[in-house]
N, C-alpha and C positions, 0 to 999 in steps of 0.2 A: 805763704803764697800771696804775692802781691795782685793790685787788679789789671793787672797787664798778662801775667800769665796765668788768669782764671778766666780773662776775658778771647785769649788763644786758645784754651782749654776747650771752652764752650763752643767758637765756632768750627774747631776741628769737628767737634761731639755731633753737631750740627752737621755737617757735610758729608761725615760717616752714615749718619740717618739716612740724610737724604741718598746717599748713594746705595745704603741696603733698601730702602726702597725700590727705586729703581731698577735693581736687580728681581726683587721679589716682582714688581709688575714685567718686566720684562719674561720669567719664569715660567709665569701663573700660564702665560701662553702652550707650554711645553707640559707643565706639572701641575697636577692639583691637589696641592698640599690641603691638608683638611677632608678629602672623600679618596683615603687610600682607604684598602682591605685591610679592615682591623680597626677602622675607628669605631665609635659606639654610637648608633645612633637610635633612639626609642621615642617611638611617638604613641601616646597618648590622647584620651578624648579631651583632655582641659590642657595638653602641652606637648611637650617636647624635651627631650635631654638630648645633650649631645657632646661627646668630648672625642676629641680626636687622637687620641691616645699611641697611633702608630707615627702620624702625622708629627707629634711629639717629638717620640725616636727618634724619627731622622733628621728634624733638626737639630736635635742636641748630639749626635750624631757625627752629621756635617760644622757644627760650631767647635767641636772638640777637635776637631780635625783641625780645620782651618787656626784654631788658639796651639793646637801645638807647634804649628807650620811659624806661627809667627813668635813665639816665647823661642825658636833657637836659634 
């Protein structure tokens, strides 16, 4: 791989970010990934745990989805 096409590479990589960003803020209006039913959340007198573990699911979920849509 030459640096012409690692330098393509990259700002593809780049504009795919930027653009799942944008989705994800534009979303977050509709969805709130992170406080569905089914995350874990435990508070404590010296902290806090918290994993989002259904949140999780659905997006590996929705990415399996969409990676199969686009591998055919």
């Amino acid at each position: 791989m030459n640096g012409t096409e690692l330098g393509k590479m990259l700002i593809v990589l780049g504009l795919g970010a930027i653009l799942i960003g944008l989705v994800i803020m534009a979303l977050s209006k509709f969805v709130s990934l992170g406080h569905l039913p089914g995350d874990i959340f435990i508070k404590g007198e010296n902290g806090s745990f918290y994993f989002p573990i259904v949140s999780c699911i659905v997006v590996s979920v929705v990415l399996s989805i969409i990676m199969n849509l686009f591998n055919r």
